[in-house]
matplotlib code that plots the C-alpha trace (Angstrom):
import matplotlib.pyplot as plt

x = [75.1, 78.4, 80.1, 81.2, 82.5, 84.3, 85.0, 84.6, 81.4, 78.2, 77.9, 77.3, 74.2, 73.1, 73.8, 72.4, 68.9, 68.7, 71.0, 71.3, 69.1, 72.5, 75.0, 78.3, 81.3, 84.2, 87.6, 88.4, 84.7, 85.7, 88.9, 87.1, 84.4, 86.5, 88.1, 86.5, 84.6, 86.3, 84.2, 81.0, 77.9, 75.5, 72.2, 70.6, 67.9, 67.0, 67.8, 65.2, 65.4, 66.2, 65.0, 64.3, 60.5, 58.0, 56.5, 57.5, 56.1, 53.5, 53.7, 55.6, 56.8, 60.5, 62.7, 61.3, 60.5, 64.4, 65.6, 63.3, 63.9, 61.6, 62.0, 60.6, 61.3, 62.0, 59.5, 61.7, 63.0, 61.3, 59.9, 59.7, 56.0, 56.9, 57.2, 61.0, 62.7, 65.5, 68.2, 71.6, 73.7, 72.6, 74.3, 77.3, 77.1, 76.6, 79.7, 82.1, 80.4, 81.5, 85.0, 85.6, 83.8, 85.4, 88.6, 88.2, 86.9, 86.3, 82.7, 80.1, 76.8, 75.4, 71.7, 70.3, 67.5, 64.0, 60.5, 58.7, 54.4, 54.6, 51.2, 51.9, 55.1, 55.2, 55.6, 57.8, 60.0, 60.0, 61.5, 63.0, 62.7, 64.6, 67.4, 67.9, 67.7, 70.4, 72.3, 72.2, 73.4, 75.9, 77.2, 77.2, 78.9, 81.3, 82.4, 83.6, 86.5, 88.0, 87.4, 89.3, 86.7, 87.7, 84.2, 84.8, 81.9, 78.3, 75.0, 71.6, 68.4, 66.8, 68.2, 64.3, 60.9, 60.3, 58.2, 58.9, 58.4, 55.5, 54.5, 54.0, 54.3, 53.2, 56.2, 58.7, 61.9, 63.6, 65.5, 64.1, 60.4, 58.9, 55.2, 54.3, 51.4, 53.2, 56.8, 58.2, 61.0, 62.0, 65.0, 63.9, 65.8, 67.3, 68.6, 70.0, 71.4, 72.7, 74.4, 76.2, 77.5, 78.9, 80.5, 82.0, 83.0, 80.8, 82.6, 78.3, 78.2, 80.4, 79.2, 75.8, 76.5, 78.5, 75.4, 72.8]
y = [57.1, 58.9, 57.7, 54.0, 55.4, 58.2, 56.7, 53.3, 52.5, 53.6, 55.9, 54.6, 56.2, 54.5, 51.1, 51.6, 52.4, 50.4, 47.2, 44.2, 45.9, 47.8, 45.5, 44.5, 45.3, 42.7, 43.7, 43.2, 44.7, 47.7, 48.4, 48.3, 50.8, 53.3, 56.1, 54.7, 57.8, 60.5, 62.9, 63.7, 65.0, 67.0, 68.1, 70.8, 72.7, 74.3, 73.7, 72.8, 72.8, 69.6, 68.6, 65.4, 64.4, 64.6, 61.2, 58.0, 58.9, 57.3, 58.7, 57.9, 54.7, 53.3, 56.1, 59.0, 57.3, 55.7, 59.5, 60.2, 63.8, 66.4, 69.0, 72.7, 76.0, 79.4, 81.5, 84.6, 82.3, 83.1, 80.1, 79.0, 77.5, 73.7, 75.3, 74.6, 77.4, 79.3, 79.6, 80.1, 79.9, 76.2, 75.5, 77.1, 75.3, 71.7, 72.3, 73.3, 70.0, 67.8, 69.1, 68.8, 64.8, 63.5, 65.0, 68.0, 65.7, 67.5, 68.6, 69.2, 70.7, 68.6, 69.8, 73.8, 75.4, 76.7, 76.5, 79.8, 80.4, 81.2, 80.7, 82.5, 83.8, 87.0, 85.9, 83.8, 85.7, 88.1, 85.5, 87.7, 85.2, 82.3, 84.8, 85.8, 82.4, 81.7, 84.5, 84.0, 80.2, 80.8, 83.5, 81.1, 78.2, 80.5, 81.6, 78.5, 78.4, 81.5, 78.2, 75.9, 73.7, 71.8, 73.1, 72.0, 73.1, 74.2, 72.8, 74.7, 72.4, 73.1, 74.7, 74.0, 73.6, 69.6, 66.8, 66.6, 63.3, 63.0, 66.4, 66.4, 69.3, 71.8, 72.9, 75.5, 74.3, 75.6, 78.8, 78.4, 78.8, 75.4, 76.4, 72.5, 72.5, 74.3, 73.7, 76.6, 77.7, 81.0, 82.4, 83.6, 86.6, 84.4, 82.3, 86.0, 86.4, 82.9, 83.4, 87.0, 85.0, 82.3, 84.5, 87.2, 84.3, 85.8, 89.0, 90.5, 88.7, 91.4, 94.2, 94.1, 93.3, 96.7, 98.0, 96.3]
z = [-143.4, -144.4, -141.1, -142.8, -145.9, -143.9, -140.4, -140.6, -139.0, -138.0, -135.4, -131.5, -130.9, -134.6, -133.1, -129.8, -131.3, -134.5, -132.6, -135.1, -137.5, -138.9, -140.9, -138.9, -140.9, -141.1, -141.1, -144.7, -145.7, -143.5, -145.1, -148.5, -147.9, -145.4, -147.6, -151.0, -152.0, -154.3, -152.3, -150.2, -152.3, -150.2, -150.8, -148.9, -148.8, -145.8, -141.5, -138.0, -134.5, -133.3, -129.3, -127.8, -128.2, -125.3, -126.0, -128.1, -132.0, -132.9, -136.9, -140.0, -139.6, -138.9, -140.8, -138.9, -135.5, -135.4, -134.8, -132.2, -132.7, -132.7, -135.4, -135.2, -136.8, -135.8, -136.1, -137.3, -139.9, -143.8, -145.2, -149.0, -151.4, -149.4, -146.0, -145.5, -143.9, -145.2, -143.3, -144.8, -141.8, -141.5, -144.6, -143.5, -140.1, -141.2, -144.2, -141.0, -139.1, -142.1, -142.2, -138.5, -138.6, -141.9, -141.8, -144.7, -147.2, -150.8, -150.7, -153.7, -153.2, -155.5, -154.6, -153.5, -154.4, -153.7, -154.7, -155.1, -155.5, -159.5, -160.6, -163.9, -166.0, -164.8, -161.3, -162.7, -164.3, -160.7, -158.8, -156.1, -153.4, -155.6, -156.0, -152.5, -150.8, -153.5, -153.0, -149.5, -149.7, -151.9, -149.7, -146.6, -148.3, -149.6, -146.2, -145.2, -147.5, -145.0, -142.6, -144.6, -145.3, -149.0, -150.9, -154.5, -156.5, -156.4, -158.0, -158.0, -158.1, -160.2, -163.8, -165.2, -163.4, -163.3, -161.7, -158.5, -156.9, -154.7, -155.3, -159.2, -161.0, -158.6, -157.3, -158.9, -158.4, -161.3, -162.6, -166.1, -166.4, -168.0, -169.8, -169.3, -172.0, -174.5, -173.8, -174.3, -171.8, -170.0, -167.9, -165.0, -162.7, -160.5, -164.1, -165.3, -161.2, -161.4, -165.0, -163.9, -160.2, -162.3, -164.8, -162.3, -160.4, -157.0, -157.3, -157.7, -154.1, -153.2, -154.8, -153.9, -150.4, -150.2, -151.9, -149.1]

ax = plt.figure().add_subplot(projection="3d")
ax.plot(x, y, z, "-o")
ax.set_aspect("equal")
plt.show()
């Protein structure tokens, strides 16, 4: 969907499959949208395997059956609490993607994170495997300024444990421990991680990848 504000118009393959279910773009109405955001936003999370299906889907309705792609997962690749793999690289690949499609548009990652299995505070406040998928993210993203790419700023989702959508409050999102019942909040490591990246400006990335 980034293709109109960026390029003009939706992709081919877009209006070969969806046909007059896409809007077509006057002249003046192109001109208005093309080139009218500040920058691209992008929220990511985590990468698939992307093939052609065997067989027509049958499942999920017209979102998911109009890509008629079949997703999968390496099996090597570590996977979070909601099953999403974590794959730094594909965040570093799809930032060099966007740069090469748009034209080096300024990019925010307005949206990175990960949910981790904290049934209590102590596991909580142990959140190793928050800390290293951000660490690893942040690491990748990073490397693609070397590439030119125009990476602006960073967001992590989530600074505090919240309600998330269709999942409720089950899963962890956050960096700050949320004790729903009473309230009462708590940094987490990956907060105190997060805290000493910002401040040392990723120079820790360094470090402790000397020290790995």
């Amino acid at each position: 969907f980034s293709d109109p504000i960026w390029r003009g118009d939706y992709p081919t393959s877009m209006r070969v499959m969806l046909r007059d279910r896409l809007p077509r773009f006057t002249e003046e109405e192109r001109a208005e949208v093309m080139g009218s955001a500040d920058f691209l936003g992008l929220n990511h999370y985590s990468s698939a395997l992307a093939s052609l299906p065997k067989k027509e889907p049958t499942i999920f309705g017209e979102y998911w059956a109009d890509m008629n792609v079949n997703y999968s997962s390496d099996p090597e690749w570590k996977t979070n609490c909601m099953g999403w793999s974590i794959v730094p690289e594909g965040g570093r690949d799809i930032l060099v993607w966007i740069q090469e499609r748009y034209d080096n548009p300024p990019i925010y990652i307005t949206e990175n994170g990960s949910c981790e299995d904290e049934p209590d505070l102590d596991s909580a406040l142990h959140d190793y495997g928050r800390r290293d998928y951000l660490k690893g993210y942040i690491k990748a993203f990073g490397d693609t300024l070397d590439e030119g790419v125009d990476l602006r700023g960073y967001f992590a989702w989530s600074l505090m444990d919240n309600f998330e959508w269709g999942f409720g409050f089950r899963p962890r999102f956050g960096i700050v421990r949320v004790d729903y019942d009473a309230l009462q909040r708590h940094p987490k490591l990956s907060a105190r991680w997060y805290s000493d990246t910002i401040r040392t400006n990723g120079r820790n990335l360094v470090k402790e990848e000397a020290t790995d």
